[in-house]
N, C-alpha and C positions, 0 to 999 in steps of 0.2 A: 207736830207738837214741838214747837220751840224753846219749850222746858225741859226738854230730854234730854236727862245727863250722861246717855249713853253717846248722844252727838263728840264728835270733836268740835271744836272750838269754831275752825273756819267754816264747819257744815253750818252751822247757826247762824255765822255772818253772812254766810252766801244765802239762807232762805229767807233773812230779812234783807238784803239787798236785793234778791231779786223776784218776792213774793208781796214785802210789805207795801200796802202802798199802791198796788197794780190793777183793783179790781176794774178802773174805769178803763182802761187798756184792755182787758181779760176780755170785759163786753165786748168789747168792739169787734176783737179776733173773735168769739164764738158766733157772734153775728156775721163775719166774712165766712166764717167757711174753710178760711185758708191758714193749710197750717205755716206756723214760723220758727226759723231756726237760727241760731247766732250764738257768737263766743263772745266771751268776756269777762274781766278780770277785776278780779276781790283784794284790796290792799287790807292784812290785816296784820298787826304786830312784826312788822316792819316787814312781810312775806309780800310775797304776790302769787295768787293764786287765780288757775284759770279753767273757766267752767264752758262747756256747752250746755246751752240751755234748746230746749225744743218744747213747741206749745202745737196740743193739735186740738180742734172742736173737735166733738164727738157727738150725734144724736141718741138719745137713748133712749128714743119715744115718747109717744104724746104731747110731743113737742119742746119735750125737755132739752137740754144740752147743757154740757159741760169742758171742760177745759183740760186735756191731759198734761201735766206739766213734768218735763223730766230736768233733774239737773247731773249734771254727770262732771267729776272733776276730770279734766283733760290728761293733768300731769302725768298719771301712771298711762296713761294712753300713749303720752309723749313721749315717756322714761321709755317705753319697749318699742316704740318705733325708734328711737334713737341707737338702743340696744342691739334692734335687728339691722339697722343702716351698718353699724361697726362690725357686728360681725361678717356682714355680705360683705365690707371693705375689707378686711381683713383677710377672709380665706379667697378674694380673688387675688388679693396682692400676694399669698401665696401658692394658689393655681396659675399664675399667671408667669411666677418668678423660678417655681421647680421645674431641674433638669426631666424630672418623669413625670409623666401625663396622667392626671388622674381623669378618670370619668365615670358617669354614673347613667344607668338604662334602667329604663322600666321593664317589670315582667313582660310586657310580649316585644323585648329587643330594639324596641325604638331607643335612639341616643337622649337623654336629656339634658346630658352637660357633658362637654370635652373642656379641659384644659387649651389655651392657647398654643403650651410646648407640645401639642399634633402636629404641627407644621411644623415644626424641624424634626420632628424623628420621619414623619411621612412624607410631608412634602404637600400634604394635602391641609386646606383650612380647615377648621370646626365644622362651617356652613357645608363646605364639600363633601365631606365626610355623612354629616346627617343625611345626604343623598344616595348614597352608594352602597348597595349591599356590600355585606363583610367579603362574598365569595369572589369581586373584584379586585382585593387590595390582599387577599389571604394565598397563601401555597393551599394547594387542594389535600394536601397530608393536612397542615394547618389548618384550615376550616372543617377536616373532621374532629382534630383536637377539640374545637373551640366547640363545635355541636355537640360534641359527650360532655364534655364541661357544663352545657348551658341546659342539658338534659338530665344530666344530676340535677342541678339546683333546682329547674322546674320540677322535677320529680318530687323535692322533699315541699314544696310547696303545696300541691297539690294533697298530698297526705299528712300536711300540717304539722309538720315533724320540728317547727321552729323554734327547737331549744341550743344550748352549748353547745355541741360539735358540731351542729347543722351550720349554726353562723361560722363556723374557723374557713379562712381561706383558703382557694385552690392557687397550687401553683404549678404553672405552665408554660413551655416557651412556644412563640408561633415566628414562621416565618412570611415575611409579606415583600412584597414589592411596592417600592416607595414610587412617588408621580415621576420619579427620573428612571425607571425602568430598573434602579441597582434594589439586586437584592438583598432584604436585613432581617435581621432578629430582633426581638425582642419577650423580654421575661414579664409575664401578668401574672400578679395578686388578685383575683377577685372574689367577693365572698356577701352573702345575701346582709341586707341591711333592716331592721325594722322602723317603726314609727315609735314614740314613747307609750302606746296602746298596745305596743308587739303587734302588730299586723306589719306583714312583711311588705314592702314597698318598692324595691326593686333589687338592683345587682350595682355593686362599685367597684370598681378595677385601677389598679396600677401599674403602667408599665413602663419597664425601664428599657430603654437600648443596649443590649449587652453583643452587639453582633463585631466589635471587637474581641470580646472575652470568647463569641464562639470562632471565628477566627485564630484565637493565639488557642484554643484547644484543636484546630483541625491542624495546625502547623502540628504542638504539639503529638497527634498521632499519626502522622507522617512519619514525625523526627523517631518516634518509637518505635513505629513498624519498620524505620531503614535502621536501627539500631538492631533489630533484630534478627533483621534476615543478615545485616553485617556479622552481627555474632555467630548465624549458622554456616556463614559463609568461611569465618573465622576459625572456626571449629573442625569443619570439614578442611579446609586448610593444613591446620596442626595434623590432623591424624594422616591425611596423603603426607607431608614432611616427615613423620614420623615414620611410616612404612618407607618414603626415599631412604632414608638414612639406615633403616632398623637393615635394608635387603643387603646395602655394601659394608655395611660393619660387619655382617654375620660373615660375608666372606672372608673380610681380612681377618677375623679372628678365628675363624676355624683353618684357614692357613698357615696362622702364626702359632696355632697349637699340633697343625703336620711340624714344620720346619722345628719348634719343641721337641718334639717326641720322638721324632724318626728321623732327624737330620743326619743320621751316621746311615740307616738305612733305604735313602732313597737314593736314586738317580740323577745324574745331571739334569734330564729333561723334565722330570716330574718334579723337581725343585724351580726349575723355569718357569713351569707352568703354574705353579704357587705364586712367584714372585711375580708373574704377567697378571694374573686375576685380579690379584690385589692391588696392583696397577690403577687396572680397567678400576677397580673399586672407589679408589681413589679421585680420580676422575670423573666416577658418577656420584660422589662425592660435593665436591667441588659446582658440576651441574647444578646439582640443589641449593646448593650456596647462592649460586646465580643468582637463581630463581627468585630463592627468598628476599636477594639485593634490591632484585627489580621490582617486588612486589611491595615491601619496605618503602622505595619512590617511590613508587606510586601510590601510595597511602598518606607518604609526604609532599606530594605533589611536588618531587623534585627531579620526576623522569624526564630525561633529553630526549628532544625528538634530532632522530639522528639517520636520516633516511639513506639509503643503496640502491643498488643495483641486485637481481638474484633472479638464478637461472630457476624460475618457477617450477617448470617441471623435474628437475633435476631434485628439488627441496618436496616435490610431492611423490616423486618416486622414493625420495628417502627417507619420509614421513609414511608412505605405506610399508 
């Protein structure tokens, strides 16, 4: 109906441009048999517009036949192929260009897209990879991680639990051994994906190399467990110095409160022998000082090696 003012404009000029006018053509194809197909373009109000046209005989008995004719405007065909060309340019020019590797698997674990940046975190290409079971490139701790991970998500799948918590990501770290034998970390995001239908379509992951960050944490608990045992070592320290010192001060001050108290009634030799203790006291005194000196360099790495001679047994006889 070429009256039809539901038409747009171009519809009308395209079905008289490519309707009117054609029945001795129309013949001839329903007498071939064969159908015909071809593109071509409508100038109208200074546009250009572009149609596929398709014509097919039909029998429809008794010897009848007719013409199926379709016209189809290409444009919006054209507009989303061009739509989906830029978007595929687009997210590989950024899978291609991020430090972390994105990818995507189907529910039963086969790869269907890695990122390029797999070779430098692994060492291994795309192509390599879609080869090689995970349990060849995973630490065996790791590939149980990555099995409870992938048995969750198949689990909520299966009992079709695919609402809002189900899709939030898991996060996990695995360790692997890259194609050069050195072993790495790294940290995956992955978390189930649907269709615009919500039917669940597979699993997408991200993962970053973080096997420096696990590096500066293993230093870090190193450096903290020799802080610590330094501190018990520290500790136990202080209180043997404090027993050195506590045993020769007690003497020289209970001495010094004889030689107080009783100094008109003691003896020459029992005054000697105050004044000998305290002595000794003193002296073992001074020992502790030593000690502490030396322990001091040595904490300041400023102890001299300062080697002798020494009658071994004579120092083990006097040490027992």
């Amino acid at each position: 109906n070429l009256k039809n003012d539901g038409l747009p404009a171009f519809w009308l000029k395209a079905l008289e441009v490519f309707l009117d006018g054609k029945s001795g053509q129309d013949l001839e194809l329903i007498n071939s048999d064969a159908p015909v197909e071809w593109t071509s373009e409508v100038f109208f109000q200074g546009e250009v517009f572009r149609f596929n046209i398709s014509k097919l005989p039909i029998d429809i008995g008794n010897g009848d036949k007719i013409l199926l004719t379709t016209i189809k405007n290409s444009a919006t065909t054209q507009a989303h192929s061009d739509e989906v060309a830029i978007r595929r340019m687009l997210f590989n020019l950024v899978a291609d260009n991020m430090s972390d590797v994105f990818c995507v698997f189907d529910l039963n674990g086969k790869p269907i897209f890695i990122s390029s940046s797999i070779e430098k975190l692994t060492g291994y290409t795309s192509a390599e990879l879609f080869q090689m079971p995970m349990a060849e490139v995973l630490r065996p701790v790791s590939y149980g991680v990555l099995k409870s991970v992938w048995d969750k998500f198949t689990g909520i799948v299966e009992k079709s639990e695919i609402k809002g918590e189900a899709l939030k990501s898991e996060l996990f770290e695995l360790e692997f051994e890259r194609k050069d034998k050195i072993l790495c970390w790294a940290e995956v995001s992955a978390a189930l994906f649907c269709d615009e239908h919500g039917k669940t379509r597979g699993i997408h992951c991200l993962i970053r190399d973080i096997t420096e960050r696990k590096e500066e944490q293993e230093t870090m608990h190193h450096t903290l467990q020799h802080e610590i045992e330094l501190s018990m070592v520290k500790s136990k320290y202080i209180s043997t110095i404090s027993h050195e010192f506590r045993t020769p001060l007690s003497i020289i001050y209970s001495n010094l409160q004889l030689l107080e108290n009783h100094r008109f009634q003691l003896d020459e030799e029992t005054i000697g022998d105050a004044f000998e203790l305290s002595r000794m006291a003193v002296k073992s005194l001074l020992r502790v000082l030593d000690k502490v000196t030396v322990i001091d360099a040595v904490n300041k790495n400023k102890l001299e090696f300062k080697p002798s001679s020494v009658n071994l047994p004579d120092v083990c006889h006097r040490i027992v």
